[in-house]
PDB file of N, CA, C and O in Angstrom:
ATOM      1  N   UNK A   1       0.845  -1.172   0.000  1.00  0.00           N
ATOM      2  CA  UNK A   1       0.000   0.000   0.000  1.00  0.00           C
ATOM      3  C   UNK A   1       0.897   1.243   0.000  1.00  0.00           C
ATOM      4  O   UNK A   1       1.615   1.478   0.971  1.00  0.00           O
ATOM      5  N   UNK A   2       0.870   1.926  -0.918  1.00  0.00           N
ATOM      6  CA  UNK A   2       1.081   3.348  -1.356  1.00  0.00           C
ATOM      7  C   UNK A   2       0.868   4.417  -0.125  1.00  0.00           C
ATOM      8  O   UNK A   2      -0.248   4.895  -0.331  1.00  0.00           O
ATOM      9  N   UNK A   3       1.342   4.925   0.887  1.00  0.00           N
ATOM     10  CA  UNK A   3       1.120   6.379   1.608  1.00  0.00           C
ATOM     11  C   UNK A   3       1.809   7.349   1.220  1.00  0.00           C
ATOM     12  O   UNK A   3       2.889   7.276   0.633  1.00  0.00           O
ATOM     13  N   UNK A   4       1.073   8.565   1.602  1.00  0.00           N
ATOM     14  CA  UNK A   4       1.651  10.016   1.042  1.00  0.00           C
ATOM     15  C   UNK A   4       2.172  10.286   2.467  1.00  0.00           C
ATOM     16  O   UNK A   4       1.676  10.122   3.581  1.00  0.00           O
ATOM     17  N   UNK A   5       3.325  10.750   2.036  1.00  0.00           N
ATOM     18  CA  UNK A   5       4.013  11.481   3.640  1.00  0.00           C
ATOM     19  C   UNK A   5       4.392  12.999   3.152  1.00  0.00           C
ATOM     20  O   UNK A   5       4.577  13.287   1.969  1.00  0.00           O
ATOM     21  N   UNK A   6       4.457  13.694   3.967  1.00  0.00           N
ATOM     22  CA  UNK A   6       4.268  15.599   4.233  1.00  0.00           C
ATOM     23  C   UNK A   6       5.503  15.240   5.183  1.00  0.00           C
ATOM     24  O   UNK A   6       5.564  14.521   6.180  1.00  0.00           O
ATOM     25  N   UNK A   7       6.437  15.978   4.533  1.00  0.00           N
ATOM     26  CA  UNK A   7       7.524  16.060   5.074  1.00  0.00           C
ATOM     27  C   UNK A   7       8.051  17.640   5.434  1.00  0.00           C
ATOM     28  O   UNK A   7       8.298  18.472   4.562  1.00  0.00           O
ATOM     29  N   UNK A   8       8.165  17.869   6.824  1.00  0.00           N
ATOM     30  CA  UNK A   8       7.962  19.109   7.240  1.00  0.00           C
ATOM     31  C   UNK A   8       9.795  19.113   7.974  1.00  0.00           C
ATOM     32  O   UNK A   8      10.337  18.187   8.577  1.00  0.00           O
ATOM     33  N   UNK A   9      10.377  20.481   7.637  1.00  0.00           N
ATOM     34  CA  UNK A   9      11.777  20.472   8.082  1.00  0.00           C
ATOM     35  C   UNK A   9      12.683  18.940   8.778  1.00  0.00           C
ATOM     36  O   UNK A   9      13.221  18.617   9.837  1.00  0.00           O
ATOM     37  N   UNK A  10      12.351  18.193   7.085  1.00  0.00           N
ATOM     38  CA  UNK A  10      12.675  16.396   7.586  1.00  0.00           C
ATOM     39  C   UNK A  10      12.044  15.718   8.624  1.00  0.00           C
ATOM     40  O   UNK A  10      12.716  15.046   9.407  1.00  0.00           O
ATOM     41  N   UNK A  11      10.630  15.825   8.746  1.00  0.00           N
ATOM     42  CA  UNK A  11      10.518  14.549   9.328  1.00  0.00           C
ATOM     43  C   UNK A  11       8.914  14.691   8.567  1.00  0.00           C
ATOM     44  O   UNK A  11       8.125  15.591   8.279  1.00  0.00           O
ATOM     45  N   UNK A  12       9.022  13.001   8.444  1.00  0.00           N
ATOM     46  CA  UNK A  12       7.724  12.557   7.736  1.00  0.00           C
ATOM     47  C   UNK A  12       6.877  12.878   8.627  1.00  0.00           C
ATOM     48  O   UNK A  12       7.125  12.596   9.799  1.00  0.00           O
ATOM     49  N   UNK A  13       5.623  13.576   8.261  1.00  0.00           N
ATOM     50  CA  UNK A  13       4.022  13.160   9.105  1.00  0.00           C
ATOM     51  C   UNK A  13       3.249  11.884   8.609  1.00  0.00           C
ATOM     52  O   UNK A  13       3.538  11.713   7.425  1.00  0.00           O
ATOM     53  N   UNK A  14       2.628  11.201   8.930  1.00  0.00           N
ATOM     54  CA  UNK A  14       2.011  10.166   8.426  1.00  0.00           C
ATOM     55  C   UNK A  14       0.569  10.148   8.346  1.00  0.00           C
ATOM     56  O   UNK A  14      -0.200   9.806   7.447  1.00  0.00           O
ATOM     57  N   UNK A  15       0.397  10.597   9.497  1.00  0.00           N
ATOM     58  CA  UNK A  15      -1.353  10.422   9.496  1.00  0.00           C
ATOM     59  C   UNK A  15      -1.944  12.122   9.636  1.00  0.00           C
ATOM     60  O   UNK A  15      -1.160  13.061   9.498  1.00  0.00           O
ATOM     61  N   UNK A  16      -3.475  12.336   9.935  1.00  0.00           N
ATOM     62  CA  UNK A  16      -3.708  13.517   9.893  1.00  0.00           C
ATOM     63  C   UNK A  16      -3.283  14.017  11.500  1.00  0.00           C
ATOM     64  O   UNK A  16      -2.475  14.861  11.886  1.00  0.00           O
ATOM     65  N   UNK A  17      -3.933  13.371  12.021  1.00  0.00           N
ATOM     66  CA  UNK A  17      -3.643  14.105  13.521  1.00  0.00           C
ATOM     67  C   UNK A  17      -1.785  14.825  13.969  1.00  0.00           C
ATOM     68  O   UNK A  17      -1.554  15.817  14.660  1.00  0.00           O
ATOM     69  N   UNK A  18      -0.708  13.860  13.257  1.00  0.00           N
ATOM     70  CA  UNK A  18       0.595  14.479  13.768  1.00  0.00           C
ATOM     71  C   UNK A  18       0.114  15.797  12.790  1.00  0.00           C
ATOM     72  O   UNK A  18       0.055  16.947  13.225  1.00  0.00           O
ATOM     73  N   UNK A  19      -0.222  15.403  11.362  1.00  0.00           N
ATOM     74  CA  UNK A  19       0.344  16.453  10.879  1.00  0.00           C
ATOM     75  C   UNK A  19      -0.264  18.027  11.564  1.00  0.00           C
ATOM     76  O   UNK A  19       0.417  19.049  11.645  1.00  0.00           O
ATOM     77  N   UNK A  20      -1.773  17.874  12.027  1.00  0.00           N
ATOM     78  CA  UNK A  20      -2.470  18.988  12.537  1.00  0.00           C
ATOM     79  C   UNK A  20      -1.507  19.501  13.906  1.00  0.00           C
ATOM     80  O   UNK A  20      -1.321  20.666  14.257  1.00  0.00           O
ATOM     81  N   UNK A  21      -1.000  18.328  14.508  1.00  0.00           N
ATOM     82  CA  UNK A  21      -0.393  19.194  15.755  1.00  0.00           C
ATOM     83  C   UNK A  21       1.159  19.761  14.994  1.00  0.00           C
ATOM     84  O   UNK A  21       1.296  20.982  15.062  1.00  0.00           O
ATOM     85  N   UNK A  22       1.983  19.213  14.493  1.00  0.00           N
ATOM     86  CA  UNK A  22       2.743  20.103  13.947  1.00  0.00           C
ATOM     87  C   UNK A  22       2.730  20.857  13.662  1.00  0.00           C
ATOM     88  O   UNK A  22       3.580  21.600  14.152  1.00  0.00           O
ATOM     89  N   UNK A  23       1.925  21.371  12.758  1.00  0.00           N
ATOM     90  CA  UNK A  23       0.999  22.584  11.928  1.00  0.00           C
ATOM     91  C   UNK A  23       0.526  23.277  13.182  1.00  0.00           C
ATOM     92  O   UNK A  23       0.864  24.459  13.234  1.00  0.00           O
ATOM     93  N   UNK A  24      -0.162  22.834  14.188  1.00  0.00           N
ATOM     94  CA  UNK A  24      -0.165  23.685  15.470  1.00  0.00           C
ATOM     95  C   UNK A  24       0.921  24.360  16.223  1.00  0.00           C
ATOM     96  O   UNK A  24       0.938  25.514  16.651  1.00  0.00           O
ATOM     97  N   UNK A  25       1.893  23.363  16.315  1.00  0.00           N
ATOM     98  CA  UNK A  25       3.124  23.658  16.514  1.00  0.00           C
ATOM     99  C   UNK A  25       4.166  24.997  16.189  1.00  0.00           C
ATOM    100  O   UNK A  25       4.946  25.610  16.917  1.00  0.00           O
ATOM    101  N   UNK A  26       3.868  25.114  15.037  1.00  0.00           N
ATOM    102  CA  UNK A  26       3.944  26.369  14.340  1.00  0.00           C
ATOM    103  C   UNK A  26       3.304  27.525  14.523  1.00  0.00           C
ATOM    104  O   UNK A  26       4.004  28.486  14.204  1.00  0.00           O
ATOM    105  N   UNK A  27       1.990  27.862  15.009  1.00  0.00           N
ATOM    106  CA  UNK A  27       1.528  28.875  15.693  1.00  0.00           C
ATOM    107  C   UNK A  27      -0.376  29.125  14.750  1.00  0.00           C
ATOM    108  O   UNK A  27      -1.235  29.980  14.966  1.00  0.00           O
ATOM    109  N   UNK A  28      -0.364  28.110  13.881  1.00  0.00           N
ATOM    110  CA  UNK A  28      -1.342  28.109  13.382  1.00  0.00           C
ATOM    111  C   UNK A  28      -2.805  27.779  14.486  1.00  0.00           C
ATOM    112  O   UNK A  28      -2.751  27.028  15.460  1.00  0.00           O
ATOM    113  N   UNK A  29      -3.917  28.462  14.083  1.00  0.00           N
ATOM    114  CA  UNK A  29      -5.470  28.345  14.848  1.00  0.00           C
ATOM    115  C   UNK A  29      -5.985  27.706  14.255  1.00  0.00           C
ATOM    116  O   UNK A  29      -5.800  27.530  13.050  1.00  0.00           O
ATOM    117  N   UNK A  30      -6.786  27.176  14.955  1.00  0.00           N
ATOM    118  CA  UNK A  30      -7.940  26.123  14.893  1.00  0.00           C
ATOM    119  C   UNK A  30      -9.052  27.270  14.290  1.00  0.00           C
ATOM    120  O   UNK A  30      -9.355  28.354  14.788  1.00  0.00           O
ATOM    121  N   UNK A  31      -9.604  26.563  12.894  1.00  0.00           N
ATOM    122  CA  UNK A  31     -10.983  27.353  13.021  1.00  0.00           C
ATOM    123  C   UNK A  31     -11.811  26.510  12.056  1.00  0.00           C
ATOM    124  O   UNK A  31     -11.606  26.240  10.872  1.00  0.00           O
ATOM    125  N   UNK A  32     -12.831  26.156  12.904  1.00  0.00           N
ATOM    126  CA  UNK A  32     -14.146  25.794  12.340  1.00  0.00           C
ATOM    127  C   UNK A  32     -14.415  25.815  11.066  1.00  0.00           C
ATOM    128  O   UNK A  32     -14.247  26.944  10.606  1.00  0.00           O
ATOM    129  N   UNK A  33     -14.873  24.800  10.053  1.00  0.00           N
ATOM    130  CA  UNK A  33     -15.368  25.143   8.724  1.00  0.00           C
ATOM    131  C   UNK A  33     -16.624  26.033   8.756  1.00  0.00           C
ATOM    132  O   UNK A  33     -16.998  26.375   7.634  1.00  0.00           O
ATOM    133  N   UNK A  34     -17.296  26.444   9.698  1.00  0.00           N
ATOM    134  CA  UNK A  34     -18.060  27.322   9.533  1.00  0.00           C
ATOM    135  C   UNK A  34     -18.020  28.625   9.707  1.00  0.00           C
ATOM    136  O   UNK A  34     -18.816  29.368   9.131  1.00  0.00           O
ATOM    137  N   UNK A  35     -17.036  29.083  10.566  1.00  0.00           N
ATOM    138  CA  UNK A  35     -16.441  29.985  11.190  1.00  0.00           C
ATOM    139  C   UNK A  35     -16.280  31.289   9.495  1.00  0.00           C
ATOM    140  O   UNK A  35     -16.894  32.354   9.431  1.00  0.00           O
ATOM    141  N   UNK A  36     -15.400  30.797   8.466  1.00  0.00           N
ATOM    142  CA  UNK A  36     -14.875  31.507   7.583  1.00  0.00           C
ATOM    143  C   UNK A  36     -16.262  32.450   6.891  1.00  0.00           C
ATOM    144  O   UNK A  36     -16.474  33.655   6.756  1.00  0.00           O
ATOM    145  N   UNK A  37     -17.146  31.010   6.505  1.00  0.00           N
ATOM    146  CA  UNK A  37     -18.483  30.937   6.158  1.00  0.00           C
ATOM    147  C   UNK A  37     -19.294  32.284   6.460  1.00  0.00           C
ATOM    148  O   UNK A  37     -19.757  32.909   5.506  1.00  0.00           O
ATOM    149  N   UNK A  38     -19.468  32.727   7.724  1.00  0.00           N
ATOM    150  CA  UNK A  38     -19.854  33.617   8.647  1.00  0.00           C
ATOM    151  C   UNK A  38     -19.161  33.934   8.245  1.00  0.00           C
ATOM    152  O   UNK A  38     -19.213  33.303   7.189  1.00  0.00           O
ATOM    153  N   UNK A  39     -18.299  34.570   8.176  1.00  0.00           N
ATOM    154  CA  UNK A  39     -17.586  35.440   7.854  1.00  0.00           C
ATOM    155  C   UNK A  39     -17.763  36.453   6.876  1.00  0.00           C
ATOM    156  O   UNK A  39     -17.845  37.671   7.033  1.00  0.00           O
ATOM    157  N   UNK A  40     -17.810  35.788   5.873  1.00  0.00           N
ATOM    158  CA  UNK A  40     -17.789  36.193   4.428  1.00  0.00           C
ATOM    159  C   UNK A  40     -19.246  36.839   4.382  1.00  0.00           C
ATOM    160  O   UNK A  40     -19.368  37.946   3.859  1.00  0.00           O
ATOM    161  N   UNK A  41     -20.468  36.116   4.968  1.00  0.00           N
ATOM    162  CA  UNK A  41     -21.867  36.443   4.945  1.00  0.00           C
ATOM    163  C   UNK A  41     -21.552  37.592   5.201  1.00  0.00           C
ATOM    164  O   UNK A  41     -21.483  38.394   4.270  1.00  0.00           O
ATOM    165  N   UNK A  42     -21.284  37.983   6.468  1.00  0.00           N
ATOM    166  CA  UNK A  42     -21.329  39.022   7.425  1.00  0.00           C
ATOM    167  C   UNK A  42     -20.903  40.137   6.722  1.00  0.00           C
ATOM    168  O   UNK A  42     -21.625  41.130   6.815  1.00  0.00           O
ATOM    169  N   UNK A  43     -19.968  40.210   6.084  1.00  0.00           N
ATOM    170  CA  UNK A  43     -19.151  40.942   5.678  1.00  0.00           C
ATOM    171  C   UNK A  43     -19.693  41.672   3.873  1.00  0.00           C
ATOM    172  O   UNK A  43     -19.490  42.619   3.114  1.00  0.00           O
ATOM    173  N   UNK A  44     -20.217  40.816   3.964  1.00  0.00           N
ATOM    174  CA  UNK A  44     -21.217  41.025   2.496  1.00  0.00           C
ATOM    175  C   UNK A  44     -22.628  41.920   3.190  1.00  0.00           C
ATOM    176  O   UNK A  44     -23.097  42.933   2.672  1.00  0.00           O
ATOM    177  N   UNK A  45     -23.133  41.286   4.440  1.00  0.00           N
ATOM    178  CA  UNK A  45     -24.603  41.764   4.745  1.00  0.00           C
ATOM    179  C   UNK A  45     -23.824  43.417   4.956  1.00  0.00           C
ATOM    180  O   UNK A  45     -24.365  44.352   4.366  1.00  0.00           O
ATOM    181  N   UNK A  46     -22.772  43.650   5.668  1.00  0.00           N
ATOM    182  CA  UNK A  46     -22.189  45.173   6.056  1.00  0.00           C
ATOM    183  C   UNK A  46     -22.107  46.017   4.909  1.00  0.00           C
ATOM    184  O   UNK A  46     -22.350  47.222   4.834  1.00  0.00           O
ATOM    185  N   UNK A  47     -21.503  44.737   3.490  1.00  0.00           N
ATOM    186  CA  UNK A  47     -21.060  45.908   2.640  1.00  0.00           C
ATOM    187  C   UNK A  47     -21.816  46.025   1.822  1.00  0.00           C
ATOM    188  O   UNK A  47     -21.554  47.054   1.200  1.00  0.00           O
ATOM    189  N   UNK A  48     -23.030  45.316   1.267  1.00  0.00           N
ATOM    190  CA  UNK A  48     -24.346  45.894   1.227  1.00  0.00           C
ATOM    191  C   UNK A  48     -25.571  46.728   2.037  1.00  0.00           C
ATOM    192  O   UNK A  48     -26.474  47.318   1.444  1.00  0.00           O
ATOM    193  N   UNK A  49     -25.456  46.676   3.238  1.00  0.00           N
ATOM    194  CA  UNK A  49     -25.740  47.806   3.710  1.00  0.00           C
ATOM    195  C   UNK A  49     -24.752  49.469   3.688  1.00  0.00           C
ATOM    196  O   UNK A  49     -25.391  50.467   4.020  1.00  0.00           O
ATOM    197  N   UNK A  50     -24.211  49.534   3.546  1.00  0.00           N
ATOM    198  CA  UNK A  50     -22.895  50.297   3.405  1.00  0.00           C
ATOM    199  C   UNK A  50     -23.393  51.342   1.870  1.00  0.00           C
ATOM    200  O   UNK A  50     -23.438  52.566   1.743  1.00  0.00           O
ATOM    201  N   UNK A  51     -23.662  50.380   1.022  1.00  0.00           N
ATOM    202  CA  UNK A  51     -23.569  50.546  -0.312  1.00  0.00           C
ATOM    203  C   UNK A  51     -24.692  51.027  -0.848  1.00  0.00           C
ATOM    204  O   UNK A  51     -24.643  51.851  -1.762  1.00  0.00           O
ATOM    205  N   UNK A  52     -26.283  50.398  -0.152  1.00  0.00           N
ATOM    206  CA  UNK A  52     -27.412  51.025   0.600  1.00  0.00           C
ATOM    207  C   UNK A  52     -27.519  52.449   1.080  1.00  0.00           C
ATOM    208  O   UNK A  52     -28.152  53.329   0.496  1.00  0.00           O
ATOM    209  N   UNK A  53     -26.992  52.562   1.949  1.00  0.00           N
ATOM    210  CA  UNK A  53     -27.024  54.015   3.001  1.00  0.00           C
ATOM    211  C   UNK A  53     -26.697  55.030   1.659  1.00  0.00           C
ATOM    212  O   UNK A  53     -27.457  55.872   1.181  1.00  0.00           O
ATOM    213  N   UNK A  54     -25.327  54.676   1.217  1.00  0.00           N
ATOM    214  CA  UNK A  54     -24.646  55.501   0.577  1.00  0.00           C
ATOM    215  C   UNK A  54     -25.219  55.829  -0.819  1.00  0.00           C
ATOM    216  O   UNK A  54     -24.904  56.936  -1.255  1.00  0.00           O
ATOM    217  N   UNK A  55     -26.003  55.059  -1.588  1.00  0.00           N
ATOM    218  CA  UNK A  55     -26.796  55.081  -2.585  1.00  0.00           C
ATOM    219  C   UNK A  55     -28.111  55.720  -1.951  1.00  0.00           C
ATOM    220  O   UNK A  55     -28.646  56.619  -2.600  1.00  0.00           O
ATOM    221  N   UNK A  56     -28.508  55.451  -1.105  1.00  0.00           N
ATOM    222  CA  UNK A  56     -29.870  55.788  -0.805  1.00  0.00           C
ATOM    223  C   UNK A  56     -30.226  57.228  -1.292  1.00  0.00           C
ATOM    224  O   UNK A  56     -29.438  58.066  -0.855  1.00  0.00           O
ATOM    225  N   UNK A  57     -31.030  57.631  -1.939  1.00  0.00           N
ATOM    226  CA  UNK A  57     -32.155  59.267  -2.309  1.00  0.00           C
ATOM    227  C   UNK A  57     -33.265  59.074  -1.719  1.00  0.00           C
ATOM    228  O   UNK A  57     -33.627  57.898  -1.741  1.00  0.00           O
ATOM    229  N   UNK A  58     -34.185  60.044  -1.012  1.00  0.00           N
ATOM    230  CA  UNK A  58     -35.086  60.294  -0.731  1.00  0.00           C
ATOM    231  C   UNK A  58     -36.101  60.478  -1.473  1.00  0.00           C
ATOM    232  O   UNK A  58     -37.113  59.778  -1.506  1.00  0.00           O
ATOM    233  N   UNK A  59     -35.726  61.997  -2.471  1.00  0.00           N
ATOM    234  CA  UNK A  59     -36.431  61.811  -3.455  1.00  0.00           C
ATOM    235  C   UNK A  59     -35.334  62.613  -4.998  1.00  0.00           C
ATOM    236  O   UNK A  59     -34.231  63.100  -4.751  1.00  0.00           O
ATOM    237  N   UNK A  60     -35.676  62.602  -5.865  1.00  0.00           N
ATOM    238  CA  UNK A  60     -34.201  63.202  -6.645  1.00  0.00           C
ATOM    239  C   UNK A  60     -35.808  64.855  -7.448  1.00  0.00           C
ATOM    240  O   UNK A  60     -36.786  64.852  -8.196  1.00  0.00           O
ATOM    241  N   UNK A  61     -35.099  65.791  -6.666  1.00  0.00           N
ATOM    242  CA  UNK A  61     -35.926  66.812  -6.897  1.00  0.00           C
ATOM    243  C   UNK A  61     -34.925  67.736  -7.929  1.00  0.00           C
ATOM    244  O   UNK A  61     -33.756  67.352  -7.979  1.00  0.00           O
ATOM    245  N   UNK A  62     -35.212  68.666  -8.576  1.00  0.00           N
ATOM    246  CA  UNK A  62     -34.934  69.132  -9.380  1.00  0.00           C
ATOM    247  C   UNK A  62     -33.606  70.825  -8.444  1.00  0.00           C
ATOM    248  O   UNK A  62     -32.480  71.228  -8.736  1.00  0.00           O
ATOM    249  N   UNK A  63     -34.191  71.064  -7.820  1.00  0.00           N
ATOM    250  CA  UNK A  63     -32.878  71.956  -6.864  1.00  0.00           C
ATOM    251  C   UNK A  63     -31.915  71.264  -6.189  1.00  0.00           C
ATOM    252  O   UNK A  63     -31.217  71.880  -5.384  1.00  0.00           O
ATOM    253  N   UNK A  64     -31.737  70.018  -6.381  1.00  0.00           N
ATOM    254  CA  UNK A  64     -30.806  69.347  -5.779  1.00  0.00           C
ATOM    255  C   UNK A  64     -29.575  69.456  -7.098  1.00  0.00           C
ATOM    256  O   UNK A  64     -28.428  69.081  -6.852  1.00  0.00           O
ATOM    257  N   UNK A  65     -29.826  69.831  -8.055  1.00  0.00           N
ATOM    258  CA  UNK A  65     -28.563  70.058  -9.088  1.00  0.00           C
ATOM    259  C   UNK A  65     -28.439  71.493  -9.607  1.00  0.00           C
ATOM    260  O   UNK A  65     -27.720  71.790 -10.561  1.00  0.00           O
ATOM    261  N   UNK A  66     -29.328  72.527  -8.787  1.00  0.00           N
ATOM    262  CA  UNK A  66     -29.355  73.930  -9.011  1.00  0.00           C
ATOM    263  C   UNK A  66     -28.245  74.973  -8.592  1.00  0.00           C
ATOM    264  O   UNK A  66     -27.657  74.523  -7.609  1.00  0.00           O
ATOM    265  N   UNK A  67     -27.748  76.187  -8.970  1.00  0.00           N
ATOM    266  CA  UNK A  67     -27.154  76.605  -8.394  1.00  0.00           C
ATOM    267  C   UNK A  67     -28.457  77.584  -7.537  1.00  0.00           C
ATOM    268  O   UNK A  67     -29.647  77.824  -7.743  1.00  0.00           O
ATOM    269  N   UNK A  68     -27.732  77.842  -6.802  1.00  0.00           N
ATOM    270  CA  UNK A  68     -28.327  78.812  -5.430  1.00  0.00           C
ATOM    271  C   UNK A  68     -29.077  79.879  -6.064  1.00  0.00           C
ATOM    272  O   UNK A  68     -30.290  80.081  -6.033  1.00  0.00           O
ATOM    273  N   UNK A  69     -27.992  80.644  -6.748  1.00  0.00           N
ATOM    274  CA  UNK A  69     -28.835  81.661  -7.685  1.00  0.00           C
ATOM    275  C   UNK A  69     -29.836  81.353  -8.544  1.00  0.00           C
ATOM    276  O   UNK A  69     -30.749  82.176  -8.617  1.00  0.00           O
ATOM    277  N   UNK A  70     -29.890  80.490  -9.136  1.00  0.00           N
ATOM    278  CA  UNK A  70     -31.247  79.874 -10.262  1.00  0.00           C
ATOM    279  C   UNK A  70     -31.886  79.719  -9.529  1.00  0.00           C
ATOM    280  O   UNK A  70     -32.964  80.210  -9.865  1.00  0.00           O
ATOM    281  N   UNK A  71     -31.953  79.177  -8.354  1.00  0.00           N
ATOM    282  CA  UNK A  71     -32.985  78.430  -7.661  1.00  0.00           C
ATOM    283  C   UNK A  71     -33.725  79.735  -6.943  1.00  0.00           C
ATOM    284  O   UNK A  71     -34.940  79.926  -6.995  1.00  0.00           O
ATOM    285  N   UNK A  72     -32.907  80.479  -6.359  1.00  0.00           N
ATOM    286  CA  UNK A  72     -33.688  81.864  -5.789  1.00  0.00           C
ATOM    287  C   UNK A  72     -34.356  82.425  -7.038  1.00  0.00           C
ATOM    288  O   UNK A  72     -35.523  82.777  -6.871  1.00  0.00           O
ATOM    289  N   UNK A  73     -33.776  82.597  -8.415  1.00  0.00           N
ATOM    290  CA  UNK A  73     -35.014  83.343  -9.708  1.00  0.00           C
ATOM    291  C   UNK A  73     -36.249  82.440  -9.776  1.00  0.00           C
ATOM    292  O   UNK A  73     -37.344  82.978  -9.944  1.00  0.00           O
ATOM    293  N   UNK A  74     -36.156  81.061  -9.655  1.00  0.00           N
ATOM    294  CA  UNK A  74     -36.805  80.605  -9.976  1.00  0.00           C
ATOM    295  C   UNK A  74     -38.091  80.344  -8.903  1.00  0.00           C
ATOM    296  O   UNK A  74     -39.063  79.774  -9.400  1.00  0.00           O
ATOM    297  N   UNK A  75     -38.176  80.716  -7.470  1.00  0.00           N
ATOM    298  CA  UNK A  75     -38.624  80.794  -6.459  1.00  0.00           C
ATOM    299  C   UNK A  75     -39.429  82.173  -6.678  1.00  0.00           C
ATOM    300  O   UNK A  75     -40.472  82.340  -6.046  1.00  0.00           O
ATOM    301  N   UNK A  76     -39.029  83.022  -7.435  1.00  0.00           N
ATOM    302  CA  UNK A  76     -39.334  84.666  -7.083  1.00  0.00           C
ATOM    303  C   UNK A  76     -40.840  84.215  -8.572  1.00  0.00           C
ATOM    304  O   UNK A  76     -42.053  84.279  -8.374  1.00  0.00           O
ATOM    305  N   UNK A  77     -40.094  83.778  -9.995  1.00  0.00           N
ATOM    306  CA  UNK A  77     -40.837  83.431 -10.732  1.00  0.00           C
ATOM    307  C   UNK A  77     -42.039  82.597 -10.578  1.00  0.00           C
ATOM    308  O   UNK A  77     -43.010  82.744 -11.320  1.00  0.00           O
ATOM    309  N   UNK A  78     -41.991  81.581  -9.477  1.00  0.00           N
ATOM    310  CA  UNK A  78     -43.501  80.747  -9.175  1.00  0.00           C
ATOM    311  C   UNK A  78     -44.207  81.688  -8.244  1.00  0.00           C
ATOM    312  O   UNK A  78     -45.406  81.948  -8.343  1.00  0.00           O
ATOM    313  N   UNK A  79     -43.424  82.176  -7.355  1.00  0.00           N
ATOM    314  CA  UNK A  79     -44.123  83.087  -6.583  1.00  0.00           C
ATOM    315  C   UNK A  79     -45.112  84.174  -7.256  1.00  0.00           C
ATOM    316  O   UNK A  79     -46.298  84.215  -6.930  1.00  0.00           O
ATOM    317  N   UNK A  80     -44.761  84.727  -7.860  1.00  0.00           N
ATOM    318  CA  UNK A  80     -45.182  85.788  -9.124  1.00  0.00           C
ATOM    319  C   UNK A  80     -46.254  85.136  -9.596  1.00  0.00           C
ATOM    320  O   UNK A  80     -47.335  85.708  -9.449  1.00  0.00           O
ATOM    321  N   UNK A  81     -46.241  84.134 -10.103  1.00  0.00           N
ATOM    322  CA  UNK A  81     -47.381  83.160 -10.988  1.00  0.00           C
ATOM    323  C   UNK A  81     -48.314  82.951 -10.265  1.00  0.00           C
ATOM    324  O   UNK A  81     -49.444  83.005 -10.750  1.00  0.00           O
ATOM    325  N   UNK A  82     -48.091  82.581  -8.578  1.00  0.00           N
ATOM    326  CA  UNK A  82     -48.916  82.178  -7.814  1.00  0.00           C
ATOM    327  C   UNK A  82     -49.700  83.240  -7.907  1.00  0.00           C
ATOM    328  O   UNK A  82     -50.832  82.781  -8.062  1.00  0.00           O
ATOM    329  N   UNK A  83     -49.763  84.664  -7.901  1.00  0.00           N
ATOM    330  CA  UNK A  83     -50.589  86.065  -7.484  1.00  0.00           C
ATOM    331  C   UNK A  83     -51.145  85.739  -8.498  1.00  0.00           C
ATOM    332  O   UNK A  83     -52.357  85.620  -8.315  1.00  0.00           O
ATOM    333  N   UNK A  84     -50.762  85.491  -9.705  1.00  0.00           N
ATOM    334  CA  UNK A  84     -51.745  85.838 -10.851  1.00  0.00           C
ATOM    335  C   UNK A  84     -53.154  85.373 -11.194  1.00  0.00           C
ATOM    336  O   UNK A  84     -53.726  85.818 -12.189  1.00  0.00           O
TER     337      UNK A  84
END
């Protein structure tokens, strides 16, 4: 029978468990296959909300691309219309 050995600064690992504590050994964490999972969700639900907020309009009105001055003639002009 054929085994694969992971040979880490010369010495064979053989099975999974040495190789995980070696690999621990080294300073590596334990983390959950679900753990990353969450992660990534989370991080998507933030940066679609994010992207939300920042896109969000209320309403897209027409003095919102005015200059100050147009917008005051144009205030004096409905006003005017209104008397008539």
């Amino acid at each position: 029978m054929l085994k694969e050995y992971l040979v880490v600064d010369g010495y064979n690992i053989i099975n999974a468990w040495a190789e995980q504590l070696l690999i621990l050994c080294y300073g590596a964490a334990r983390v959950s296959t679900r753990e990353p999972q969450e992660d990534v969700l989370e991080m998507k639900k933030s940066m679609d909300k994010e992207f939300i907020n920042e896109n969000l309009v209320d309403k897209n009105l027409l003095e919102h691309g005015l200059a100050p001055n147009i917008l005051i003639k144009l205030e004096k002009l409905r006003r005017n219309n209104d008397k008539a």
